[in-house]
LUMFI-576566 format. One record per residue (C-alpha): x, y negated, z; residue number from 1; chain. Coordinates in Angstrom, 3 decimals, always signed. Layout:
xx: X yy: Y zz: Z resi: NUM chain: A
...
# end
This chain:
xx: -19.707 yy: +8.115 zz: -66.774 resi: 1 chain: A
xx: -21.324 yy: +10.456 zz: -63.792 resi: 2 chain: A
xx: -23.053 yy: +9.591 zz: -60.795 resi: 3 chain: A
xx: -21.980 yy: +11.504 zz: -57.646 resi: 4 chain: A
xx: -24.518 yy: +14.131 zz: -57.059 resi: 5 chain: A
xx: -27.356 yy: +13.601 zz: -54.463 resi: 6 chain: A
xx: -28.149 yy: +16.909 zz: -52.502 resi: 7 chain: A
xx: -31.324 yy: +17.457 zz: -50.832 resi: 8 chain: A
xx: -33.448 yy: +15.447 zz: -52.935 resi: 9 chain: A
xx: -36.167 yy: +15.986 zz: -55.997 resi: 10 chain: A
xx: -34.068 yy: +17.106 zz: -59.022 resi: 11 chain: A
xx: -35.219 yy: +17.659 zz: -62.365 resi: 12 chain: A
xx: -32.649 yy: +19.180 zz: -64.738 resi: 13 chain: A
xx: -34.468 yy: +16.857 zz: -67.784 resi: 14 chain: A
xx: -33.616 yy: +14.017 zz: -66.452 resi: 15 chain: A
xx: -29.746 yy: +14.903 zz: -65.374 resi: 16 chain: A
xx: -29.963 yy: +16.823 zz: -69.461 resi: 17 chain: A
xx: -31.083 yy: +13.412 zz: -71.050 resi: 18 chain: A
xx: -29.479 yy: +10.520 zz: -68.734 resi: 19 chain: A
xx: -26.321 yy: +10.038 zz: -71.120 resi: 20 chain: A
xx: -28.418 yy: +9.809 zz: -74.558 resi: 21 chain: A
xx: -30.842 yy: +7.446 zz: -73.167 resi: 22 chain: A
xx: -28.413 yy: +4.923 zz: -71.520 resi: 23 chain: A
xx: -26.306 yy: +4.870 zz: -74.864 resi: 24 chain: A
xx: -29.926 yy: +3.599 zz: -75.967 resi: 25 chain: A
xx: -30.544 yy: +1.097 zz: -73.260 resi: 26 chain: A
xx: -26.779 yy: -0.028 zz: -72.999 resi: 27 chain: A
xx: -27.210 yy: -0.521 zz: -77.005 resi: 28 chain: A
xx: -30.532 yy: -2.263 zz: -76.272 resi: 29 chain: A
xx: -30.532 yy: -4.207 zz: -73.524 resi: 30 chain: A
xx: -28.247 yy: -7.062 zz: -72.278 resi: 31 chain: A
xx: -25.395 yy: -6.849 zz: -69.504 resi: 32 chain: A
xx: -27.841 yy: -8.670 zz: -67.125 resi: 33 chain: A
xx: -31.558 yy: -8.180 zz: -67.264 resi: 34 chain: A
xx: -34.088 yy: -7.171 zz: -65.058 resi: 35 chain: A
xx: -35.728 yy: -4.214 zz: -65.780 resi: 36 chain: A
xx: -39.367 yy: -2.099 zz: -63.987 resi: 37 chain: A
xx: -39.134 yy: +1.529 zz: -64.835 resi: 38 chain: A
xx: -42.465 yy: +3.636 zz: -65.014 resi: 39 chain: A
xx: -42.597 yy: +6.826 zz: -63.723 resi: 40 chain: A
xx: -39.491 yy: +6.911 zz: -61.721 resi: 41 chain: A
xx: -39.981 yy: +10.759 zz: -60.637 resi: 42 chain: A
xx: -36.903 yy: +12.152 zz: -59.016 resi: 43 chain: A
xx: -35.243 yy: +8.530 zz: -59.296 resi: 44 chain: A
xx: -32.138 yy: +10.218 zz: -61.161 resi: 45 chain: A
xx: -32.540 yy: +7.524 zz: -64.021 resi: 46 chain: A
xx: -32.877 yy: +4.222 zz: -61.949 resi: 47 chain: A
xx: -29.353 yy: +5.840 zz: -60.007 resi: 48 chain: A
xx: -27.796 yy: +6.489 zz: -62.808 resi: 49 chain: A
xx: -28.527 yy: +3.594 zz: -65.310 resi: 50 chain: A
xx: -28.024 yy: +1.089 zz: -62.394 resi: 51 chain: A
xx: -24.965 yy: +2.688 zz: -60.809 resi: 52 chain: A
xx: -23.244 yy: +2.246 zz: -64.657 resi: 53 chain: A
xx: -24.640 yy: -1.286 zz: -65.245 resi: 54 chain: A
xx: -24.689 yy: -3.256 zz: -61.941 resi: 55 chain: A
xx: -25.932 yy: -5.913 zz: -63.835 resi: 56 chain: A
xx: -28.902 yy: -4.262 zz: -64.126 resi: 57 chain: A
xx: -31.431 yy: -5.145 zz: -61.878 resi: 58 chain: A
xx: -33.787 yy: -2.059 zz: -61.634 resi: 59 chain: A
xx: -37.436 yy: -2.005 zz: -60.210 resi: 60 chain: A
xx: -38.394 yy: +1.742 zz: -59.872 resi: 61 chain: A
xx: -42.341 yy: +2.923 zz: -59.601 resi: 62 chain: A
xx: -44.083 yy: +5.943 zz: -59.507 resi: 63 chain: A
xx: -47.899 yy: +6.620 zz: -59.720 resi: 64 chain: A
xx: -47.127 yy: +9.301 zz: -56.803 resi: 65 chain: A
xx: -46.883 yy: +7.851 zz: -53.509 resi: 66 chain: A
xx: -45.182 yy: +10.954 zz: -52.721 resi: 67 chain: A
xx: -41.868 yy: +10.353 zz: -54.862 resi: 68 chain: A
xx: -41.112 yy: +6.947 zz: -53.713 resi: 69 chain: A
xx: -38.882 yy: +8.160 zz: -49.813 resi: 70 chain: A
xx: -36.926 yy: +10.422 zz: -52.497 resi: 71 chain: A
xx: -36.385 yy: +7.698 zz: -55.048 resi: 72 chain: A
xx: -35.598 yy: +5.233 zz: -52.266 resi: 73 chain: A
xx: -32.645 yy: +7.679 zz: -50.574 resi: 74 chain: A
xx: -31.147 yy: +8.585 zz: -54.157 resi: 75 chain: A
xx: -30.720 yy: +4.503 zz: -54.355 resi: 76 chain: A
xx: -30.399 yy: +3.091 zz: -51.076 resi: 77 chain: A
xx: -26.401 yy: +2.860 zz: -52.066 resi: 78 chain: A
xx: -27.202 yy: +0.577 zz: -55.232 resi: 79 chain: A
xx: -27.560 yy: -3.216 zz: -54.263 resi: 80 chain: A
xx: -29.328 yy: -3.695 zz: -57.684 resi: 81 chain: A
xx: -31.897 yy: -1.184 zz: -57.230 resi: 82 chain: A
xx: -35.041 yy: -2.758 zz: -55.606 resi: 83 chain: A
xx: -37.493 yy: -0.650 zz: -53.278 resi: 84 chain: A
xx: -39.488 yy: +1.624 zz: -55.261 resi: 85 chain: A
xx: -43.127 yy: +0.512 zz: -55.200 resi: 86 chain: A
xx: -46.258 yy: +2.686 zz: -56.052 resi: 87 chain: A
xx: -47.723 yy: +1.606 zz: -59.592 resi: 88 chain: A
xx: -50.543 yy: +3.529 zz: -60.732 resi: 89 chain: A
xx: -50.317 yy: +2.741 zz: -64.482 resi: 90 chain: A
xx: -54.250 yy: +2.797 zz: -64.723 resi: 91 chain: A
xx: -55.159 yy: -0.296 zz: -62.065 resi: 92 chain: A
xx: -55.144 yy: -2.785 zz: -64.062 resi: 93 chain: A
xx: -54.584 yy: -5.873 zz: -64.418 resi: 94 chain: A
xx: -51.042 yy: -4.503 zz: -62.784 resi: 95 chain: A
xx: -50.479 yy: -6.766 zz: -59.514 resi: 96 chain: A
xx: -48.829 yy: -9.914 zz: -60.110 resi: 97 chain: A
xx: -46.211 yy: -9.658 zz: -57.447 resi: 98 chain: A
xx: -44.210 yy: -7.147 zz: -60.163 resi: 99 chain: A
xx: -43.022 yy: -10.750 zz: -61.618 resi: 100 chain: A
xx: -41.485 yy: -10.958 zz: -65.385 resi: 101 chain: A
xx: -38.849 yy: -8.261 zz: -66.352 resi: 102 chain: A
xx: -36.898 yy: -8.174 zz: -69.562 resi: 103 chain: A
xx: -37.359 yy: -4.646 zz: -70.163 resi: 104 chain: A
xx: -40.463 yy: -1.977 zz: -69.268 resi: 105 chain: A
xx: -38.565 yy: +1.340 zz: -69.438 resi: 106 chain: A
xx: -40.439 yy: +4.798 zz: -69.046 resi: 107 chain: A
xx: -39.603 yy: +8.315 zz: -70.164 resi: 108 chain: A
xx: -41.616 yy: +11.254 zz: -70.111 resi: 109 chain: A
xx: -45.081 yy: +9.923 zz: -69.252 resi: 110 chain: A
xx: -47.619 yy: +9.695 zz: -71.836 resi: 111 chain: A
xx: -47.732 yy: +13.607 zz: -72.846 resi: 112 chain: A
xx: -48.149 yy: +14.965 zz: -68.889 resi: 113 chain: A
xx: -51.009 yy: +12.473 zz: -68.311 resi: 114 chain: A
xx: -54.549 yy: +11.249 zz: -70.063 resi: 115 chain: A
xx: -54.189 yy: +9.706 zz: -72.773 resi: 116 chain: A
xx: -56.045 yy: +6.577 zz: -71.259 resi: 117 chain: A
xx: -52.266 yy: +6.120 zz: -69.553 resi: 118 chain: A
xx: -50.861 yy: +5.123 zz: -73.261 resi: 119 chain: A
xx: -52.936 yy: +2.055 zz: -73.524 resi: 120 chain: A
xx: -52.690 yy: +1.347 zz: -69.609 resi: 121 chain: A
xx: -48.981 yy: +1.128 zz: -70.066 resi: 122 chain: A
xx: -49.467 yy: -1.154 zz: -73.001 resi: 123 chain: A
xx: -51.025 yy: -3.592 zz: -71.663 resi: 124 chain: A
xx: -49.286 yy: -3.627 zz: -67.811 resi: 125 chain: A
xx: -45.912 yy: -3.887 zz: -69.917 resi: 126 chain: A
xx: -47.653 yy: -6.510 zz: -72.209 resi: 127 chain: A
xx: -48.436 yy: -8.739 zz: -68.580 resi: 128 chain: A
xx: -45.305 yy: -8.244 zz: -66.988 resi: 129 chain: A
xx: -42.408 yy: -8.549 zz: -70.330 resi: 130 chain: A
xx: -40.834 yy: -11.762 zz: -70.742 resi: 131 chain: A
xx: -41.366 yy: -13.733 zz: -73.962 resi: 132 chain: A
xx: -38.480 yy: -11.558 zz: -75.521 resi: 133 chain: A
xx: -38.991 yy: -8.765 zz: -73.291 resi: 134 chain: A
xx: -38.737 yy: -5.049 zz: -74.815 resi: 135 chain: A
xx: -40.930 yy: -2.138 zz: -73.971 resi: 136 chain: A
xx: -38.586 yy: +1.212 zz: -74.344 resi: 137 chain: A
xx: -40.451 yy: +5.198 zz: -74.227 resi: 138 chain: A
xx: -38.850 yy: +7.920 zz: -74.376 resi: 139 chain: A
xx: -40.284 yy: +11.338 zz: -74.581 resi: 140 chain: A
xx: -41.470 yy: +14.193 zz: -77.244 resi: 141 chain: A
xx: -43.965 yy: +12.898 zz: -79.996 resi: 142 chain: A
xx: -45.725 yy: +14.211 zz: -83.458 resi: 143 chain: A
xx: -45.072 yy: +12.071 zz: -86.243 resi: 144 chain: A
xx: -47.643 yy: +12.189 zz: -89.121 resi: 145 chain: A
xx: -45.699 yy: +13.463 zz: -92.672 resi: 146 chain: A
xx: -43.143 yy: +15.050 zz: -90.520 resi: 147 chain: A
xx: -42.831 yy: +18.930 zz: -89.398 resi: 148 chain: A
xx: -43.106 yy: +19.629 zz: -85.481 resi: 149 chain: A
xx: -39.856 yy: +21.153 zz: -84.057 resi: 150 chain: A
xx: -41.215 yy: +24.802 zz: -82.809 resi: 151 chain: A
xx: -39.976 yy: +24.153 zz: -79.219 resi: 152 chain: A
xx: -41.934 yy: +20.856 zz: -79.405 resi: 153 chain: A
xx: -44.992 yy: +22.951 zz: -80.935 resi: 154 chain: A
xx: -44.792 yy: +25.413 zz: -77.608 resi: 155 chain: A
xx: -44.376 yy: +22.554 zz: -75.443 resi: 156 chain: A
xx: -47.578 yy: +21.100 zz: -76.469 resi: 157 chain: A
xx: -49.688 yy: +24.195 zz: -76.123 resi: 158 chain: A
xx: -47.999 yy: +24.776 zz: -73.143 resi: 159 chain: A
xx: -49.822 yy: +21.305 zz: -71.853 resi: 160 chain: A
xx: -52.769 yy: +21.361 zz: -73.317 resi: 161 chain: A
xx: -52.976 yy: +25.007 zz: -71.349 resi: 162 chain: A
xx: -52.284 yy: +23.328 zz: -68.180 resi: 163 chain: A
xx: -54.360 yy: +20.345 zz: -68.609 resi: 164 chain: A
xx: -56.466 yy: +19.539 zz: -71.648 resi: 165 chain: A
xx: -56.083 yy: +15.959 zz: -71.283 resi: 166 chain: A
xx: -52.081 yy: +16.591 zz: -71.424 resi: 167 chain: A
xx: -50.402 yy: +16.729 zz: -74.995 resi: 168 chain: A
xx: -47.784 yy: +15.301 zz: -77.170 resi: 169 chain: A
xx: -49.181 yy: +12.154 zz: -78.516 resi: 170 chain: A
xx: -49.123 yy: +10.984 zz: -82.176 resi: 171 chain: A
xx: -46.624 yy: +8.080 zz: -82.578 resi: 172 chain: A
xx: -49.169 yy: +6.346 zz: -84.712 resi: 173 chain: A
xx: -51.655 yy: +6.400 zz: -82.178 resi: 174 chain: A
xx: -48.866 yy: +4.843 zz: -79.527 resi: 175 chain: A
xx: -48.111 yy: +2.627 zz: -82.045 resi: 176 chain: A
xx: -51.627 yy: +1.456 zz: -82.650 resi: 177 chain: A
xx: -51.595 yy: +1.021 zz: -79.008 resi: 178 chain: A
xx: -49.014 yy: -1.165 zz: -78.408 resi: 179 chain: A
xx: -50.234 yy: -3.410 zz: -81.661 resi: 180 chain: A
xx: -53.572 yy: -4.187 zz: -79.440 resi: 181 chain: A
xx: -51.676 yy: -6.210 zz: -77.163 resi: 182 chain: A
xx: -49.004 yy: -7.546 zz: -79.122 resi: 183 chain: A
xx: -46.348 yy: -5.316 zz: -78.906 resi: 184 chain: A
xx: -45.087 yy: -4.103 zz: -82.238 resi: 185 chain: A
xx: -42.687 yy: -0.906 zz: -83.320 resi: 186 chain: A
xx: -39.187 yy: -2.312 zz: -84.058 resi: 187 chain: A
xx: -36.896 yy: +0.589 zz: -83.755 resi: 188 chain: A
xx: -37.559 yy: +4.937 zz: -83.570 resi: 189 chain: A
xx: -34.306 yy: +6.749 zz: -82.429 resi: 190 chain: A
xx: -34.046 yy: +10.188 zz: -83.019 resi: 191 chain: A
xx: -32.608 yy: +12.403 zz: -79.208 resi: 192 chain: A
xx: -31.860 yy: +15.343 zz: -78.944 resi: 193 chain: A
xx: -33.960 yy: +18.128 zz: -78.104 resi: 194 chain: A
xx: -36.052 yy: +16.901 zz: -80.914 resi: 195 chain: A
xx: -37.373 yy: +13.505 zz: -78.623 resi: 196 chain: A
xx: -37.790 yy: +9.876 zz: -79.472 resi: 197 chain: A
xx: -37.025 yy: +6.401 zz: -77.883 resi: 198 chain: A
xx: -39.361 yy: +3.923 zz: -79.224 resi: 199 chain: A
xx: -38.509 yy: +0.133 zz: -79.303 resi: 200 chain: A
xx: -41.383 yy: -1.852 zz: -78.862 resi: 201 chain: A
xx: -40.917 yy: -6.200 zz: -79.205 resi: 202 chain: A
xx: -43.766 yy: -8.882 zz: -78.933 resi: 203 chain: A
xx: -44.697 yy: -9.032 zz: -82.582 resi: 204 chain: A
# end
């Protein structure tokens, strides 16, 4: 399953590297027909690929960077179940109504290349907008306590916290504390590759 190339737009080679382990996650996780806001949209390659495999899929792309949203909108503007991509800063809250309910709050590669104040901002937006059964998915590099830290995830860090001290990998505990504050409890930790996690989070 590939998606036609799109030239001339924001790429990011992460995102085109992890697109095939995260949608056997989501295809795993969510239903053939849901509706579903992704934070952090970046280059868009996610919400084109994930929707162009699962037209079912109805996929509400956002980015906290007005500036990403005419790239995001040309990558899709072939996919009848993508929806315009609107800017969502994470840290206005209460988020603004007119997102609706979604079944699924999907967002990769966030929390450790912003303040940490983004974790619980994304908590509770995704705690407003998820339906009753609704399922909050993250995917990205963490440090889990009792467990050793990859190397290339322990250069990665200090290579944040270098560029920005308020940057960092983020203990899973502390994202899972998070999420507890506003309901939303741990149900499933699936290992990547390139030593990342996908984190299931359910209304507990």
């Amino acid at each position: 399953m590939t998606s036609a190339p799109s030239p001339n737009l924001p790429f990011s080679p992460a995102a085109e590297r992890n697109r095939e382990a995260i949608f056997d996650v989501l295809d795993r996780v969510l239903p053939a027909r849901c509706r579903v806001l992704e934070i952090a949209s970046g280059t868009g390659q996610h919400a084109e690929h994930f929707a162009l495999a699962r037209p079912g899929w109805r996929w509400q792309p956002s980015d906290g960077d007005a500036s990403a949203l005419p790239g995001i909108a040309a990558r899709c503007a072939t996919l009848a179940n993508v929806a315009a991509p609107l800017h969502l800063d994470v840290l206005a809250q209460p988020w603004p109504a007119a997102l609706g309910v979604h079944d699924a709050v999907y967002c990769a590669n966030m929390l450790h290349i912003s303040p940490w104040r983004t974790c619980a901002a994304l908590m509770n937006g995704a705690a407003q907008c998820l339906a009753a059964d609704g399922v909050l998915l993250i995917y990205g590099p963490f440090i889990v306590d009792g467990e050793p830290l990859a190397a290339s995830n322990s250069a990665f860090d200090a290579s944040l916290r270098s560029r920005d001290a308020e940057w960092g990998l983020r203990l899973l505990s502390d994202v899972a504390a998070e999420a507890r504050a506003v309901g939303l409890q741990l149900a499933e930790r699936i290992a990547m590759p390139a030593n990342n996690l996908t984190l299931v989070f359910r209304r507990g």
